[in-house]
C-alpha positions in Angstrom: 3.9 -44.8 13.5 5.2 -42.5 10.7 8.8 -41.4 11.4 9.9 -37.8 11.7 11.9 -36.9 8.9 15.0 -35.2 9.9 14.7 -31.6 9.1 11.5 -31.8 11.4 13.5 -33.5 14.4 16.1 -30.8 13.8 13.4 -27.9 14.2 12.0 -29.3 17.0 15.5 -29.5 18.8 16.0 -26.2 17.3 12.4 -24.8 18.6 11.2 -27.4 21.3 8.2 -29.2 21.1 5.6 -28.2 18.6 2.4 -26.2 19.9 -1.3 -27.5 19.0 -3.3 -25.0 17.7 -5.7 -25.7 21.2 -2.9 -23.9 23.1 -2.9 -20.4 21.3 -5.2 -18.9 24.3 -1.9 -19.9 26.8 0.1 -18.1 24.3 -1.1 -14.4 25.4 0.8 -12.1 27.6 -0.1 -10.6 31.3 -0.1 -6.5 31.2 3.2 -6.8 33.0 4.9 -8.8 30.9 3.0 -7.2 27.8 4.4 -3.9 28.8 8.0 -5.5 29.1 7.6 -7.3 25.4 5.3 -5.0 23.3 6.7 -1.3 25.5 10.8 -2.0 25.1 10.6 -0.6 21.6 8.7 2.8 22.9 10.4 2.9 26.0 14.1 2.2 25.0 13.5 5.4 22.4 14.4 7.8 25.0 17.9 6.4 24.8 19.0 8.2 21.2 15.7 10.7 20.7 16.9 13.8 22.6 20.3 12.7 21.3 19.1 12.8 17.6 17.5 16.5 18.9 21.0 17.4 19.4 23.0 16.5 16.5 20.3 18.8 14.5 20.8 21.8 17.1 24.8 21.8 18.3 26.3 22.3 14.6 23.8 25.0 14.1 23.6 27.1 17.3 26.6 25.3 19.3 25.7 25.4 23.2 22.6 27.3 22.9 21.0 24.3 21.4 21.4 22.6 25.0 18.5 26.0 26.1 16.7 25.1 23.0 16.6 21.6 23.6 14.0 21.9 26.1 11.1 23.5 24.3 11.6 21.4 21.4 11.2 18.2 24.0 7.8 20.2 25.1 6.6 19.6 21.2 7.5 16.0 21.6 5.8 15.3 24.7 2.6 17.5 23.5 2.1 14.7 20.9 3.0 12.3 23.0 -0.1 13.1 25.2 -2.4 13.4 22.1 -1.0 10.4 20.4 -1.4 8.6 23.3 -5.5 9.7 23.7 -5.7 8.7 20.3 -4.5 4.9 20.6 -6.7 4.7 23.8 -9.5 5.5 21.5 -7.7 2.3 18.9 -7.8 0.0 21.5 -10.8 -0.1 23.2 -13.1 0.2 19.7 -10.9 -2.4 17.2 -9.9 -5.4 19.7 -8.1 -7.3 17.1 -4.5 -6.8 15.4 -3.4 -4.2 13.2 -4.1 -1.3 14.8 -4.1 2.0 12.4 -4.3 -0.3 9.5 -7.8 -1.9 10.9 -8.7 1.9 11.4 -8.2 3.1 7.8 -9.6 -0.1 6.8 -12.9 0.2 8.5 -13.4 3.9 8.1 -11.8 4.4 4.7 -11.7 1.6 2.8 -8.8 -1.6 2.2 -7.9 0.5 -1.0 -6.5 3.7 1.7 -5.6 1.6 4.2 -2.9 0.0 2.7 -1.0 3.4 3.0 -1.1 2.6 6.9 -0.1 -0.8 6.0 3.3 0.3 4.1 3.7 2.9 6.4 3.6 -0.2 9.1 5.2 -2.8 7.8 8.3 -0.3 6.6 8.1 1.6 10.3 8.8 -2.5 11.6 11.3 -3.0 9.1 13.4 0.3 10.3 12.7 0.0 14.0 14.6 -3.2 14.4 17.7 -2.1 12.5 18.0 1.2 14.6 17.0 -0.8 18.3 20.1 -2.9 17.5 22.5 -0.6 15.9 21.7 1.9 19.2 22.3 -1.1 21.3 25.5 -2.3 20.1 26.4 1.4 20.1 25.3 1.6 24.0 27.8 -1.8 24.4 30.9 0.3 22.5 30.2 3.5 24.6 30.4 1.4 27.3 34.0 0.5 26.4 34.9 4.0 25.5 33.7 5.6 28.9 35.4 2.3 31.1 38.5 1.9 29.3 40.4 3.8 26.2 42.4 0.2 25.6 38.9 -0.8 24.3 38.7 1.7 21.8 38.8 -0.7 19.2 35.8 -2.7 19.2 34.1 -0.1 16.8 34.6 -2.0 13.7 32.2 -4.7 15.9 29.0 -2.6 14.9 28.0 -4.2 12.1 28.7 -8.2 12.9 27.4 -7.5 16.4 24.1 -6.0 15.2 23.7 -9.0 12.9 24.0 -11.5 15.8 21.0 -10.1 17.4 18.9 -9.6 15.2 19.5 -13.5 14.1 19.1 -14.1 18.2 15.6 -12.3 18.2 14.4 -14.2 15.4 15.5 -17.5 17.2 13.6 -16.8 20.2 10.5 -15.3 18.9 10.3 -18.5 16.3 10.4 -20.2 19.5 6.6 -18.7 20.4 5.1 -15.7 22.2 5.3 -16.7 25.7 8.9 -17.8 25.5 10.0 -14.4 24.1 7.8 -12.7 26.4 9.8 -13.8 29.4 13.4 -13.4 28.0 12.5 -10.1 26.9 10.1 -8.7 29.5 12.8 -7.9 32.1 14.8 -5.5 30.4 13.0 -2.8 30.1 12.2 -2.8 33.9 16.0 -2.8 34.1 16.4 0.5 32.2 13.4 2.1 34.1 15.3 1.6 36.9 19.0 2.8 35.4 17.4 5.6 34.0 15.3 6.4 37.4 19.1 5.8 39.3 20.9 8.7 36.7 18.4 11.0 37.2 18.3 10.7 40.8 21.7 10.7 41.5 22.5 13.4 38.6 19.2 15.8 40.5 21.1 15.0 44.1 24.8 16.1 42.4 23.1 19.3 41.1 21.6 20.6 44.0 24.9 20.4 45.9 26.8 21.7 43.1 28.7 18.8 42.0 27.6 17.9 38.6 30.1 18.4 36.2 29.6 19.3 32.6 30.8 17.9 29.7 33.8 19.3 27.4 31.8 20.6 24.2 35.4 20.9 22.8 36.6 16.9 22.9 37.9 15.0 20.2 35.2 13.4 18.2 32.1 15.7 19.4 29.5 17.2 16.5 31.4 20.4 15.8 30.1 23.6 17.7 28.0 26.0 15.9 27.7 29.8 16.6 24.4 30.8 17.5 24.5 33.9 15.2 24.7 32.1 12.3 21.8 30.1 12.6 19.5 33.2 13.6 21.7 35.5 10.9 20.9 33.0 8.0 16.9 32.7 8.6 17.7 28.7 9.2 16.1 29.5 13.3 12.5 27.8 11.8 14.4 25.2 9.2 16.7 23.9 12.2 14.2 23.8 14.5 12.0 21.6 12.8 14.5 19.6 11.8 15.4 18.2 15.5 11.7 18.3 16.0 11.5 15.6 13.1 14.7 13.5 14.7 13.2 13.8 18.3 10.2 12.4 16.8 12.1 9.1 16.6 11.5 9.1 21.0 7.4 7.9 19.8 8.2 5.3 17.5 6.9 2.6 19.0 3.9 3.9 20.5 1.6 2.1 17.9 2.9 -1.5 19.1 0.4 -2.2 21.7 -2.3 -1.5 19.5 -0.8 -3.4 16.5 -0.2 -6.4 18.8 -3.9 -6.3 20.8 -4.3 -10.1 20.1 -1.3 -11.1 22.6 -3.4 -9.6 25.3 -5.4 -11.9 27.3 -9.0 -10.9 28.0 -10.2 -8.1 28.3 -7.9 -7.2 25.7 -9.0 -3.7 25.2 -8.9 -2.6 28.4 -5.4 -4.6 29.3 -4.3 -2.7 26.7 -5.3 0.5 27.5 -3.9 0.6 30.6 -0.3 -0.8 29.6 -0.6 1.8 26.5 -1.4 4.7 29.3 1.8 3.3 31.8 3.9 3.0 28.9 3.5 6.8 27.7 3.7 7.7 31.2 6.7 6.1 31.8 8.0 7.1 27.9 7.2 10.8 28.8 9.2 10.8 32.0 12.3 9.7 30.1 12.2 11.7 27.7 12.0 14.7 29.7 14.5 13.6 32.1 17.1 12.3 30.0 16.8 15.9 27.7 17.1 17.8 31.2 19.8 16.1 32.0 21.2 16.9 28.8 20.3 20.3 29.5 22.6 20.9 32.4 25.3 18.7 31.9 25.9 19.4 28.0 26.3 16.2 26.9 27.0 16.4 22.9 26.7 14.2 20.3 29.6 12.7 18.9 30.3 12.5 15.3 30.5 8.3 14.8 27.7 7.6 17.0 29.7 6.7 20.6 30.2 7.7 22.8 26.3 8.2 23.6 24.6 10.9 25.1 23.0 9.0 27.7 26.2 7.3 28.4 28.0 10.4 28.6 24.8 11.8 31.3 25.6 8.6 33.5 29.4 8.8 33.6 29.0 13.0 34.3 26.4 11.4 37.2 28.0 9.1 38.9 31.3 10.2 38.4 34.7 8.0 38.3 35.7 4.8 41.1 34.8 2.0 41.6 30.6 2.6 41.9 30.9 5.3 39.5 32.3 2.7 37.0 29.6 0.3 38.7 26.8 2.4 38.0 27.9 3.1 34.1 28.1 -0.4 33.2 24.7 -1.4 35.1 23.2 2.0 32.9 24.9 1.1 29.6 23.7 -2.5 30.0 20.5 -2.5 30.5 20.3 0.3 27.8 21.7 -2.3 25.4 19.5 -4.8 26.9 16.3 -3.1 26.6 17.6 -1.5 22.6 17.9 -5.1 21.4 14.7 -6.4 22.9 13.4 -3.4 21.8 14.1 -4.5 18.7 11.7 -7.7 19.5 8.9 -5.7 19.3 8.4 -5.5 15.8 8.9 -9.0 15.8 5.2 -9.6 17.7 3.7 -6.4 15.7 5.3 -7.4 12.3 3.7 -11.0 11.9 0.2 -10.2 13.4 0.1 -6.9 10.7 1.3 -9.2 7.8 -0.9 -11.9 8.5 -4.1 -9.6 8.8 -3.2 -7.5 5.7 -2.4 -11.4 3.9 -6.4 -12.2 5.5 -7.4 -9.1 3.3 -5.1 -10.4 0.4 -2.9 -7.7 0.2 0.5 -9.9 1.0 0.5 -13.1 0.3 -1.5 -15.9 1.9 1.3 -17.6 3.2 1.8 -15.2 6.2 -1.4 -16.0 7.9 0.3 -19.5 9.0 1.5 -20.1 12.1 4.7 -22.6 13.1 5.7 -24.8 14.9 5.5 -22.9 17.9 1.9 -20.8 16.9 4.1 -18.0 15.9 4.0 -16.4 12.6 6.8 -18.2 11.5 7.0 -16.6 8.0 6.6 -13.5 9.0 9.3 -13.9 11.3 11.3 -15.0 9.1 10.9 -11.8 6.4 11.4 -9.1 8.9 14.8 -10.7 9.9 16.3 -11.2 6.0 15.0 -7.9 5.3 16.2 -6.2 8.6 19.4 -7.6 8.0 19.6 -6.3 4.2 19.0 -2.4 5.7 21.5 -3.3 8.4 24.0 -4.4 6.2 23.0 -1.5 3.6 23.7 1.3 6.3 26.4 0.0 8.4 24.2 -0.2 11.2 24.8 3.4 12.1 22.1 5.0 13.8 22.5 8.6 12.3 21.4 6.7 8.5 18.8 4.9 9.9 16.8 7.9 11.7 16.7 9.6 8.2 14.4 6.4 7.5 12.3 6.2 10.3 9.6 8.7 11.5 7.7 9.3 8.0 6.4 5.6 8.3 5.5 5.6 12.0 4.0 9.2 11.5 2.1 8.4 8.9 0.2 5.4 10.6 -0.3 8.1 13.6 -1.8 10.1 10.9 -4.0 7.4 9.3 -5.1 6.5 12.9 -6.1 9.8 14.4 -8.1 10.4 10.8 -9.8 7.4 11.0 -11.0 7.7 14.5 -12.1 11.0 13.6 -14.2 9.5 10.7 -15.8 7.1 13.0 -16.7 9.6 15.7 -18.3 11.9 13.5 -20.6 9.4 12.2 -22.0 8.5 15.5 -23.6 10.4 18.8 -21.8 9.3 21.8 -20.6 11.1 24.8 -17.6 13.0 24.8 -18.3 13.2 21.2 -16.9 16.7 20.0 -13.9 16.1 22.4 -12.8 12.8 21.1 -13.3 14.5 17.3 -11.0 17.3 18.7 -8.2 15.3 20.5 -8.0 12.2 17.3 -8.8 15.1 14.6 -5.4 17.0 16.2 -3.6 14.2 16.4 -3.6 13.6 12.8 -3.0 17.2 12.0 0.4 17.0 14.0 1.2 13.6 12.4 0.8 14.8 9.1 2.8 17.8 9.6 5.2 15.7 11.5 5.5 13.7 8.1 5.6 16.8 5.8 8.3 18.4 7.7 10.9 15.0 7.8 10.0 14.3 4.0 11.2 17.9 3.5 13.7 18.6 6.1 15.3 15.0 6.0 15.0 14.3 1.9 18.6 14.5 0.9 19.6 12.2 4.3 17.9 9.1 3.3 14.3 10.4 3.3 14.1 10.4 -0.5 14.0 6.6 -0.2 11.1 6.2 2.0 9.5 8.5 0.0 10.3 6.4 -3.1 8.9 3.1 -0.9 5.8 4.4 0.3 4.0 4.7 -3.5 5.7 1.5 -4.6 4.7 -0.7 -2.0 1.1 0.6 -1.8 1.2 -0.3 -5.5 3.2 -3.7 -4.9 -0.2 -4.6 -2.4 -3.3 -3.3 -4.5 -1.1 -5.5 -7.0 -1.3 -8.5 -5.4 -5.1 -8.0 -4.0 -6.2 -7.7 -7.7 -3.9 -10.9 -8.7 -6.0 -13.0 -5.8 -9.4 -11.0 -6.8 -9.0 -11.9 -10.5 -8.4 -15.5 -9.2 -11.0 -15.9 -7.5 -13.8 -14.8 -9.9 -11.9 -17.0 -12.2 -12.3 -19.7 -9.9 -15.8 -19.5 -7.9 -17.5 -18.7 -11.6 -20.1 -21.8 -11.1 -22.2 -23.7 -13.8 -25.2 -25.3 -13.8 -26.1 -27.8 -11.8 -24.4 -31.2 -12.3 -21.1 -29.0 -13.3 -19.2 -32.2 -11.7 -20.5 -35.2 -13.7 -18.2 -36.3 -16.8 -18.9 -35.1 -20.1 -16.0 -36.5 -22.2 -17.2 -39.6 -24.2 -13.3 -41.2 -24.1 -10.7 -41.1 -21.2 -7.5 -42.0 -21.9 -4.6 -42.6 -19.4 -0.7 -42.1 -20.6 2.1 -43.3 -18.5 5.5 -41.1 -19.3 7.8 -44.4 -19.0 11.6 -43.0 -18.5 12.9 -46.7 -17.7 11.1 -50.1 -16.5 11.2 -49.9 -13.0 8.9 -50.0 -9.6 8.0 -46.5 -9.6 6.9 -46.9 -13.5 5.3 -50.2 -12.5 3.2 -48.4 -9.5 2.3 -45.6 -12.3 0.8 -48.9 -14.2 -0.9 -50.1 -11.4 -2.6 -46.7 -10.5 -3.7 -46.5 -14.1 -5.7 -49.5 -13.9 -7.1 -48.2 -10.5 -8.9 -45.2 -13.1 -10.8 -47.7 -15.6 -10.2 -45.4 -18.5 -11.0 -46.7 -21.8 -7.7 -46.8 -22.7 -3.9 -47.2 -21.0 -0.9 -46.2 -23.0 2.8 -46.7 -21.8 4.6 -43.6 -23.5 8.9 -43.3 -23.9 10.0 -40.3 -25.9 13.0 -41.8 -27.3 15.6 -38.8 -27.4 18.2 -41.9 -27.2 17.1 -44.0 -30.1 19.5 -47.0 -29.0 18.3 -46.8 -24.9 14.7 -46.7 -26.9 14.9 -50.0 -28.8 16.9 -51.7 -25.7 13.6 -50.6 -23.3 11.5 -51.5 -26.1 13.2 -55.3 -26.1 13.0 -55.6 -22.4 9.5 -54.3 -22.1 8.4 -57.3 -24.3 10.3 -59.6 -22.8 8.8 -58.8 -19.1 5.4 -59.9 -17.5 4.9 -57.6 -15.4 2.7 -55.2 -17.0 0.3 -56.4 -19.8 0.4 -52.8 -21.1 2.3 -52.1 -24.6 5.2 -49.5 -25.1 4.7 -47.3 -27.3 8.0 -45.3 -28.4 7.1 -41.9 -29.6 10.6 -40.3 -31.6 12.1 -37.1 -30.1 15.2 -36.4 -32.6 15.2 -32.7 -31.6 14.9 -33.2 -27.8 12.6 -31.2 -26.9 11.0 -33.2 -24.4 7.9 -31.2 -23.2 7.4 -30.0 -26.5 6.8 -33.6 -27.6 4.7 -34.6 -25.0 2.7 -31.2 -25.2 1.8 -32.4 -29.0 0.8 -35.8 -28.3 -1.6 -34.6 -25.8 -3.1 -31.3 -28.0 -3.5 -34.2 -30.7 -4.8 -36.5 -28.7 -7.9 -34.5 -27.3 -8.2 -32.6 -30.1 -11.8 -34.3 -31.0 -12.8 -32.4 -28.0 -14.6 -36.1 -27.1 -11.6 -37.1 -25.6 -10.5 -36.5 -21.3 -6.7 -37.2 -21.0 -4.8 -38.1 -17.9 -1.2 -38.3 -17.8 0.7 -40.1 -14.5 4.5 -39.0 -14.5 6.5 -41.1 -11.9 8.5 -39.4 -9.8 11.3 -40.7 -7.7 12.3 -39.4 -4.7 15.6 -39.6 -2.5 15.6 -38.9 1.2 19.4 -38.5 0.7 21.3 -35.5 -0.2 23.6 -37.3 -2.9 20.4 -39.2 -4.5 18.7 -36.1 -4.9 22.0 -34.4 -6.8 22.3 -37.4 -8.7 19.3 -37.6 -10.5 17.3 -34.9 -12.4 13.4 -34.4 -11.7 11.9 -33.6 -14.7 7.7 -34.2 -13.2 6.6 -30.3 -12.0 8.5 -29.3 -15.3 5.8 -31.8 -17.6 3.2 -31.2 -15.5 3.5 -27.3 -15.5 3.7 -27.3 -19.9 0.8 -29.7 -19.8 -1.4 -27.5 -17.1 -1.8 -25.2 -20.1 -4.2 -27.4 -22.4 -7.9 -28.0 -21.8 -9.2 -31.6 -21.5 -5.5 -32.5 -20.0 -4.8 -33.5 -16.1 -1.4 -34.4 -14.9 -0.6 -36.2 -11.9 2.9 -36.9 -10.0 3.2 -40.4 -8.5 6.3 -40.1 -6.2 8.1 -43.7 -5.4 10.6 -43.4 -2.4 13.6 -45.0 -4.2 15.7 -44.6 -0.7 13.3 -46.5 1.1 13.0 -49.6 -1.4 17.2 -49.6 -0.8 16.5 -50.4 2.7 14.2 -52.7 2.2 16.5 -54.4 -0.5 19.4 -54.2 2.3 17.5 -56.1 4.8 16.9 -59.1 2.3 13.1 -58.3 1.5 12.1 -57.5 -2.6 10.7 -54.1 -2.6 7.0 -53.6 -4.0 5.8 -50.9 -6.3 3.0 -49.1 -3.8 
């Protein structure tokens, strides 16, 4: 039996035993835990999206943005409802991943529906570095609110942030199921600390107890006057504005239907009704935590913490003991459910990059599962460049939003379009309605999208804006790369296209010293029956070149003659590239050319010696009538068998 070499034993302590490709139909989730893996990044939205609504309203109109709040959370949860109708529509018509890229795809074309596919795939990227920066900022409000002696773990942000992300990546490399359980369970846990506030906070306010927050602390988003809004004609421009930033409370919302294929069968309808529970349950928070908000006046503060949410649980519970309890139960499972919200993109990501990779748009490589029958590569690219925007921003929340709703919008919009393409192309039941509801939603989505990429330009959006053409470009880019390789490759001859028509073959064996791996390079060349076998040493050293030459004549073991061809200049694969163009140039003439390679299993063999093969083989790739192959020898392995008294061979 072959042993493992030691980069695959360390993955598979790293990762756990490797998954045959037999088992991927264990590898899909129950609607419970699907709701806890695939809903976290929806769900966990309602944390910082009435927040964000705030921090747009309180400079502007000061405490009358706390009344204007609630109408403005009305807007959200209207398109909530219809965004929601929509992706019931997604899920029960395209059953496999991708979700509003599968529906531009089929209705408008791959060309169009790469815009959903940018606008995806950049929505992913974002999503995971605002889930953790909110997260770690829930973990420092938590400090804030507890204890002013642990004031100072702000500058933690940034290194914390990076830790989980690098965590999530771990697990979900370790497969599907496996990250469904460890990440399934927090977002029941905020349900419920959410559900507690609310109760508690409702119960406080009909007796009269529930204190308000000071507008005028330290730190807060400075106080506006409502005049000045209204005076300046800024009442529409500021109101669209936090409508844009509480937009950030539906990202998410496209997960289930970008991640269908986790779903076990009937995946469709499994969806469905985890898309329809996770609105329900999205729209309850949202409203709650923004009426809360409402009557407590919990403000934004300028560097991110303490939160709003935080500040609604402390105001509800109050100070003691189970006050104290209750805050760190809320503020930890609102971290917990804001990282693993974070893991949604993580299943979505992959699945989206490896269909748009099927449709050779991205490349090829991220349609290949791991070791564990997760996407590993894709994995892999939304961490490094999840940690690059991380890094980039400082992981603060405030930057991030700026980035965020004109990609998820714009898949909304590309979705509800779609559907409404397919609909009017067929007579069903319902028809007209579903036309109405899907054509709506991607009215609102569009304007959604207009409004941020306006309202939000000179605060970040400028760069999404920027993104959007370039990577739609970057795509039809690399689809016309593999669709000009492919006609290049599948263009056919006649029949008999395969049989020889060369009337000479010649073999040349690139001799760099007289050794077993130049000795197995002989051997193979025999194995060919060409006409001819030449042994080839450009001699760049002209003393090593007659000293090879002597001891090549002086050995038996190859009845194959040296010949030393002069390289004064050295210019190696220049040399060797003339031999070969003046070898076939008869156009009679087929030339092979075996290049020994030897290879070291060890780190200080392999920084020892230079390997010069792909180099020679790449300059020679570029003339007709020449084929290069590599023969590796494993030069570590004939030292172990030298060390335990037995003569190495050359196969």
């Amino acid at each position: 039996m072959t042993p493992d070499r030691p980069a695959y034993r360390i993955k598979r302590r790293l990762l756990g035993r490797a998954l045959t490709t037999e088992r991927i139909s264990e590898e899909k989730l129950n609607n419970r835990t699907a709701l806890g893996v695939l809903a976290s990044d929806c769900i966990s939205s309602s944390a910082y999206g009435s927040e964000e609504m705030l921090r747009v309203l309180v400079p502007v109109v000061g405490a009358a943005a706390f009344t204007l709040l609630m109408p403005v959370t009305g807007a959200i949860l209207l398109v909530l409802l219809l965004l929601t109708l929509c992706y019931s529509d997604v899920v029960m018509i395209y059953t496999r991943a991708g979700g509003s890229y599968v529906v531009a795809r089929e209705n408008f074309g791959p060309n169009i529906a790469q815009i959903a596919a940018v606008a995806l795939l950049v929505d992913y990227i974002v999503t995971v570095a605002v889930q953790v920066s909110a997260g770690t900022n829930a973990l420092i409000s938590l400090a804030h609110l507890a204890g002013n002696n642990f004031t100072g773990l702000d500058h933690l942000q940034l290194p914390v942030s990076v830790a989980v992300i690098v965590l999530l990546a771990y697990g979900n490399l370790r497969g599907v199921r496996e990250a469904g359980r460890a990440f399934a369970l927090p977002a029941y846990l905020f349900m419920a600390a959410v559900g507690l506030v609310l109760l508690v906070a409702a119960l406080r306010g009909l007796t009269g107890e529930l204190p308000r927050a000071d507008l005028h602390a330290a730190g807060v988003v400075p106080l506006g006057t409502p005049g000045n809004g209204w005076l300046y004609g800024a009442s529409l421009f500021i109101v669209l504005r936090s409508f844009a930033n509480g937009g950030s409370s539906l990202t998410g919302l496209e997960a289930i239907s970008n991640g269908i294929s986790a779903f076990r069968e009937p995946q469709g309808r499994n969806a469905r009704r985890t898309l329809i529970v996770m609105s329900t349950v999205l729209g309850i928070l949202v409203l709650g935590v923004s009426t809360l908000a409402h009557f407590t006046h919990a403000v934004p503060y300028t560097d991110g913490t303490p939160t709003v949410i935080a500040q609604e649980a402390h105001l509800a519970f109050g100070g003691g003991p189970l006050g104290t309890a209750g805050l760190v139960f809320v503020q930890l499972a609102t971290a917990l459910v804001l990282y693993t919200g974070a893991n949604t993109p993580f299943t979505g990501f992959p699945y989206l990059a490896s269909f748009v990779a099927k449709d050779r748009f991205l490349p090829r490589v991220l349609t290949r599962r791991g070791h564990r029958l997760a996407f590993s590569n894709g994995i892999i690219s939304l961490a490094v460049v999840s940690l690059a925007l991380l890094l980039v921003t400082g992981a603060s929340v405030d930057k991030l939003v700026a980035l965020y709703a004109i990609g998820v919008f714009t898949a909304f919009t590309m979705a509800g379009a779609g559907l409404t393409a397919y609909h009017l192309r067929r007579r069903e039941t319902y028809r007209r309605l579903k036309i109405a509801v899907n054509g709506t939603a991607a009215v609102i989505s569009a304007a959604v999208v207009l409004i941020f990429a306006v309202t939000k330009f000179t605060e970040g959006a400028w760069l999404v804006v920027v993104i959007f053409p370039l990577g739609v470009w970057a795509l039809m880019r690399i689809n016309r790369e593999y669709r000009h390789e492919a006609a290049a490759l599948e263009t056919i001859q006649a029949p008999g296209a395969d049989r020889p028509r060369f009337r000479r073959h010649l073999v040349f064996v690139l001799v760099e010293t007289l050794d077993l791996a130049t000795l197995k390079a002989l051997r193979y060349a025999h194995e060919l029956r060409p006409d001819e076998i030449r042994a080839v040493h450009f001699a760049i050293d002209e003393a090593y070149g007659r000293r090879l030459a002597a001891r090549w004549e002086a050995t038996a073991a190859t009845s194959v003659s040296l010949e030393l061809v002069e390289c004064p200049d050295r210019r190696l694969r220049h040399a060797m590239k003339e031999l070969a163009s003046r070898t076939t140039e008869d156009g009679e003439t087929w030339l092979t050319v075996l290049v020994p390679r030897r290879t070291y299993s060890n780190a200080l063999g392999k920084l020892l010696h230079r390997g010069t093969g792909e180099q020679m083989a790449k300059t020679l790739a570029q003339l007709p009538h020449v084929a290069v192959t590599i023969l590796p020898f494993d030069v570590s392995r004939a030292l172990r068998t030298l060390e335990e008294g037995r003569a190495p061979q050359p196969d």
